[in-house]
C-alpha positions as CSV (number, residue, x, y, z in Angstrom):
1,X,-34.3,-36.9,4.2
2,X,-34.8,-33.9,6.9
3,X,-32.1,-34.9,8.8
4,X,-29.6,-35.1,6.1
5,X,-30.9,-31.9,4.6
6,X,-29.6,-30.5,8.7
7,X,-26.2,-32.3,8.5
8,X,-25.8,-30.9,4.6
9,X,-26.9,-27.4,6.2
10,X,-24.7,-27.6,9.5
11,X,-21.6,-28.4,7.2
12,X,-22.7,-25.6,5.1
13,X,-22.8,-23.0,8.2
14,X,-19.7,-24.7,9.3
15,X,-18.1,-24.2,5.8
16,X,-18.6,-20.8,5.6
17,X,-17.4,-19.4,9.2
18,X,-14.0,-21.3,8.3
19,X,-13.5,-20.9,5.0
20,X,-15.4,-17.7,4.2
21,X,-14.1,-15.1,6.8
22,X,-13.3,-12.2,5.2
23,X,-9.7,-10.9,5.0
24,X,-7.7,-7.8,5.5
25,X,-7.9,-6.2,2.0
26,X,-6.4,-3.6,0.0
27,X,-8.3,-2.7,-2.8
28,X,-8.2,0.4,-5.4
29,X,-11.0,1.7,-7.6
30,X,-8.3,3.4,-10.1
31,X,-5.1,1.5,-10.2
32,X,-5.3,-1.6,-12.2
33,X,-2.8,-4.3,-13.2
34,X,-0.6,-1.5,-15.0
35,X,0.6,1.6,-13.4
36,X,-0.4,4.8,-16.4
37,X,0.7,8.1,-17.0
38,X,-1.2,9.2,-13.8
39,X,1.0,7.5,-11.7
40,X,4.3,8.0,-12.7
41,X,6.5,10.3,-11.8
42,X,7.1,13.8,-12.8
43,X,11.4,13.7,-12.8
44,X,14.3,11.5,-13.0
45,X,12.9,11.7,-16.7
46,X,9.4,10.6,-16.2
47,X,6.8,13.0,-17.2
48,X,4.0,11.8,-15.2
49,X,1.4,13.3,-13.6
50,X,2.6,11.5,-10.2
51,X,-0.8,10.7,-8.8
52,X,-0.9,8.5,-5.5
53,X,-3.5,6.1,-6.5
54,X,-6.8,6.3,-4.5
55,X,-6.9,3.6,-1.6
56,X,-9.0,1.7,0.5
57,X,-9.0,-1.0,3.2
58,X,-11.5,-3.7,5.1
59,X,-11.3,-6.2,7.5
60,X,-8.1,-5.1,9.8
61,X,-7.5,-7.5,12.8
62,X,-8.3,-7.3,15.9
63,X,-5.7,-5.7,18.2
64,X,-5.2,-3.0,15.5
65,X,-4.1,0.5,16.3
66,X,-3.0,2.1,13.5
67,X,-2.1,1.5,9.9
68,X,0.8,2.2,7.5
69,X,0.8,2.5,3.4
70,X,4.1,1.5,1.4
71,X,4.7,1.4,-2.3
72,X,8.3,-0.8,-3.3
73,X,9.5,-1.5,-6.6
74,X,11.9,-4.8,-6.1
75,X,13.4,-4.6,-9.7
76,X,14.7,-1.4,-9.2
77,X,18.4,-1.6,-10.3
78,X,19.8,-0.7,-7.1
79,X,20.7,-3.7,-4.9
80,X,18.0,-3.0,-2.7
81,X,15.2,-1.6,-4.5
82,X,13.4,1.6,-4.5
83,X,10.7,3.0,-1.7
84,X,8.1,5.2,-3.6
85,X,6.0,5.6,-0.7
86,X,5.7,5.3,3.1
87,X,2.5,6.7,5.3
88,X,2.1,5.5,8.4
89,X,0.8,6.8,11.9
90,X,-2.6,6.3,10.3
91,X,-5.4,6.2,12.9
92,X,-7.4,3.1,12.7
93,X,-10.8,5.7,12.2
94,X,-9.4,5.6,8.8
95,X,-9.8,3.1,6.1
96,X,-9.2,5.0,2.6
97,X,-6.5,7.0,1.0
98,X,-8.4,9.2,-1.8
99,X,-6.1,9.8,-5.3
100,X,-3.3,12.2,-5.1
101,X,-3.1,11.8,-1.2
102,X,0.5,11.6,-1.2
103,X,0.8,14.8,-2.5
104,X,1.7,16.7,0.6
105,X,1.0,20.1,-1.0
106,X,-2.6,19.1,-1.5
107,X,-3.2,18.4,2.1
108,X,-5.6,15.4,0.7
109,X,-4.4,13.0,3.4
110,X,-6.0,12.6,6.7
111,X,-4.3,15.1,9.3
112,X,-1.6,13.7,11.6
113,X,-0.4,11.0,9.3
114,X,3.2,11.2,8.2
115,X,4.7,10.7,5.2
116,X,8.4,9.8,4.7
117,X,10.9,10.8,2.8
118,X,11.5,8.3,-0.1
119,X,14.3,7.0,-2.4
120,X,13.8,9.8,-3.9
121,X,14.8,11.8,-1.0
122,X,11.3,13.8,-1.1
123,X,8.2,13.2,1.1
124,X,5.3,12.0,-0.2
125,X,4.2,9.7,-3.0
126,X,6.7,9.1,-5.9
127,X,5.4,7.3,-9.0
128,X,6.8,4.7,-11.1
129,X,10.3,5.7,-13.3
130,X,11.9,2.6,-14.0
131,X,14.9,3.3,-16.3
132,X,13.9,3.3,-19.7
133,X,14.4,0.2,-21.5
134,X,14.4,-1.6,-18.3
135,X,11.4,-3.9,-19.1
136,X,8.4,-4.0,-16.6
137,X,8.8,-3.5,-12.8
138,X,6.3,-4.5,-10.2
139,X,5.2,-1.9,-8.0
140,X,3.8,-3.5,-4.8
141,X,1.9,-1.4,-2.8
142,X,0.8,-2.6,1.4
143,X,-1.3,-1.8,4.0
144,X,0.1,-2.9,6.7
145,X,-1.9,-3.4,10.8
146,X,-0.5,-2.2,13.4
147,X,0.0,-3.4,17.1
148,X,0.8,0.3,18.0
149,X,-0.7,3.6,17.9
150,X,2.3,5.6,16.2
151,X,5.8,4.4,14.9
152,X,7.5,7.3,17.2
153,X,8.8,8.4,14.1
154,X,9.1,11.6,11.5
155,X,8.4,12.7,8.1
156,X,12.7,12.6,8.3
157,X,12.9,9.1,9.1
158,X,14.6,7.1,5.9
159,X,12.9,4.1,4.5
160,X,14.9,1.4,5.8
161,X,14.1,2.3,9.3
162,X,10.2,2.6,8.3
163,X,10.8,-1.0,7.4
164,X,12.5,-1.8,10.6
165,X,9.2,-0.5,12.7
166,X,6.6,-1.9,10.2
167,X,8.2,-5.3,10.4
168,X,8.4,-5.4,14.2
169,X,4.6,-3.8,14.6
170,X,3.0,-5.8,11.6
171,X,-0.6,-7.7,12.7
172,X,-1.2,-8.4,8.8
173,X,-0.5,-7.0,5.6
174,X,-2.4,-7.2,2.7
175,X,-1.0,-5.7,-0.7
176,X,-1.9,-4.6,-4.4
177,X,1.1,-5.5,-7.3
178,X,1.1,-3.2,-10.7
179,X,3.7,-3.3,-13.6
180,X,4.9,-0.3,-15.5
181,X,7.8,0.1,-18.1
182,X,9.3,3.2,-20.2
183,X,10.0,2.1,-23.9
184,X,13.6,3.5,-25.1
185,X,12.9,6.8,-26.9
């Protein structure tokens, strides 16, 4: 009996190193499964309150030197999609974006860290707008590892050469998705 008691607790131990390791995660403690009024955007006619949704991250992989933030919406109606948000040059010191960060008049983000112009052609966070009647979008939102301390670029720098760097820097990703739609007036 005691010695399968060890073998049941030596697969157990076992068990959990493999199978329980914990994971880069994105996680935030207001955004849920819908995007709200907070988080959409104040233009394009949206009359949000364009909030960046508060952030926060654990577990990055070894070998990481910086992190970067981005928020897509795939259904936009554009051929390519739409980039609401892109951070990046975030030092590793740093695991939490608090609400209304990418704001850039607020100075609520870390110091140092850029933030990119977006589809919009603004820097910063830019909610949700999908065209009205459009039916639900997913907004998916990443934290991305690094292998690298800084991109080399600017808060200038467009968003399909964000993605170029991000994708040839990326350790692990780990992301969030939330749906918003405008009814037709």
């Amino acid at each position: 009996m005691k010695k399968s008691n060890l073998i049941l607790a030596i697969i157990i131990t076992f068990s959990s190193s493999i199978f329980g390791q914990n994971t880069f995660t994105l996680s935030s403690k207001n955004l849920g499964g819908e995007a709200t009024i907070n988080e959409e955007f104040n233009g394009f006619g949206c009359t949000g309150k364009n909030q960046s949704p508060q952030l926060s991250w654990k577990n990055a992989p070894k070998g990481t030197k910086s992190f970067a933030i981005t928020m897509y919406d795939p259904d936009a109606p554009t051929g390519s999609g739409w980039w609401h948000w892109l951070v990046f040059d975030i030092p590793t010191n740093i695991n939490e974006l608090v609400s209304d960060a990418g704001n850039t008049k607020l100075k609520l983000a870390p110091e140092g860290i850029i933030q990119s112009i977006t589809d919009y052609g603004t820097n910063g966070y830019g909610g949700p707008c999908p065209p009205e009647g459009h039916g639900l979008h997913q907004y998916i939102i990443t934290v991305y590892a690094l292998k690298t301390d800084n991109l080399g670029l600017n808060e200038n720098t467009n968003p399909a050469v964000v993605g170029y760097y991000l994708w040839n820097n990326t350790l692990a990703k780990a992301s969030i998705v939330t749906y918003y739609q405008r009814s037709k007036k």
